[in-house]
C-alpha positions as CSV (number, residue, x, y, z in Angstrom):
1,X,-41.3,38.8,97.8
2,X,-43.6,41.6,96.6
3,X,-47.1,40.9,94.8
4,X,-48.2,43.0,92.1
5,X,-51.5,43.5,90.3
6,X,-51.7,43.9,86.4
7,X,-55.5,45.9,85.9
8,X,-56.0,45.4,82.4
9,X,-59.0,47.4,81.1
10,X,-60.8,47.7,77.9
11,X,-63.9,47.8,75.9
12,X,-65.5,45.6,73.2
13,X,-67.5,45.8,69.8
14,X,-70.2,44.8,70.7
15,X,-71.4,42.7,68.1
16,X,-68.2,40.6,69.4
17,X,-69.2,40.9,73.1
18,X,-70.6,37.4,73.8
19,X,-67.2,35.9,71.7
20,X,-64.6,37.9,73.5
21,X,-66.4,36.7,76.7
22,X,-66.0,33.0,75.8
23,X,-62.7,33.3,74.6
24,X,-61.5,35.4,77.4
25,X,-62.8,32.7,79.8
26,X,-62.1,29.8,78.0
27,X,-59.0,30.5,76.3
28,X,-57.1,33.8,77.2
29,X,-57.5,33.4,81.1
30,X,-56.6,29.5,81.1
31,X,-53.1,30.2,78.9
32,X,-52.0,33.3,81.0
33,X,-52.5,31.5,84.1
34,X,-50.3,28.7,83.1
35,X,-47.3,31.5,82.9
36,X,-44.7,31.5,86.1
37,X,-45.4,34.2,88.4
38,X,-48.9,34.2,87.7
39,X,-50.8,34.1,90.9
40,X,-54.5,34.7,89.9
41,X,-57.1,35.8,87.5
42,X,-60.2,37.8,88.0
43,X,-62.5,39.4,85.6
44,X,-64.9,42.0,86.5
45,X,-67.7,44.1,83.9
46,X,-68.7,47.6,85.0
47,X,-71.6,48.1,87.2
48,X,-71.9,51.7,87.5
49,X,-71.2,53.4,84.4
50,X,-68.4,56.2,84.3
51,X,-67.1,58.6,81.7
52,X,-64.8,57.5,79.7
53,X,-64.2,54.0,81.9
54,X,-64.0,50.9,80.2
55,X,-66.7,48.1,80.3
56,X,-64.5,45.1,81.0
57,X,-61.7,45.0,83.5
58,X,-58.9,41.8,84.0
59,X,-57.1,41.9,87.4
60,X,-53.8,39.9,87.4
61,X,-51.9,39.0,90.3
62,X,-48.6,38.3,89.6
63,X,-45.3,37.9,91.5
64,X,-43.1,40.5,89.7
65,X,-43.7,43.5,88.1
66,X,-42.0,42.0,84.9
67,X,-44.0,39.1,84.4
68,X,-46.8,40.8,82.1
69,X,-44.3,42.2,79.9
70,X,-42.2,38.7,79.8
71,X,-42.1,36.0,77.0
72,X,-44.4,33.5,78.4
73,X,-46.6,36.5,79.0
74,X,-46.6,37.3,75.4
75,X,-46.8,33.9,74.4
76,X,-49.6,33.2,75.9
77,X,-51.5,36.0,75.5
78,X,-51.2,35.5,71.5
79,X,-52.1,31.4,71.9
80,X,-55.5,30.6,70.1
81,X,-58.4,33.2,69.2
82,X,-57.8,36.2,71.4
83,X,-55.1,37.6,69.2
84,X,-56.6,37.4,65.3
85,X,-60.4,37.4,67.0
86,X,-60.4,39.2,70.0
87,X,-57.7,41.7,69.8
88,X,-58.9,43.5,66.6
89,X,-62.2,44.6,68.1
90,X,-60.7,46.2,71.6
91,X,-60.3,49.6,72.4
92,X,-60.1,51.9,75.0
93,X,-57.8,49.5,76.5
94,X,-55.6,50.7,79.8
95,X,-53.0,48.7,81.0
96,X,-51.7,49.7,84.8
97,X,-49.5,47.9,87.3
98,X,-49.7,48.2,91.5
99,X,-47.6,47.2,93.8
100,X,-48.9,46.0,97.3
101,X,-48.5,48.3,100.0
């Protein structure tokens, strides 16, 4: 079995900063994780600015490259505030996939 990782990047209003935080902790990152194949969640913030790179960055380890493109993925990812609060207010959003070596 292969292990992938799902880097999800992106940016926020940020008059909407401290909600998307809360929501992406307490809601978002709880209802993905429940989705098979999900392995883990981290979240990271940028620490050394760079051109052009977004603030906030989701890692997702999954067990298949087609899990975040799946049902339950999409699902899930809709499920309570992230997708009429959160979603809206995003941009610069990057959405890459690795395999490990």
């Amino acid at each position: 079995m292969s292990e992938y990782i799902y880097l999800v990047q992106m940016d926020v209003k940020p008059e909407v900063e401290a909600e998307f935080n809360r929501i992406y902790d307490e809601q978002h990152i709880p209802e993905i994780s429940k989705v098979p194949g999900v392995l883990d969640v981290k979240r990271y913030v940028l620490e050394k600015p760079a051109p052009g790179a977004p603030k906030y960055a989701a890692v997702y380890r999954v067990s298949s490259p087609d899990v975040p493109q799946g049902s339950a993925w999409v699902a899930a990812s809709d499920t309570g505030d992230w997708k009429p609060k959160v979603r809206p207010h995003t941009f610069n959003r990057m959405h890459s996939l690795y395999r490990l070596l």
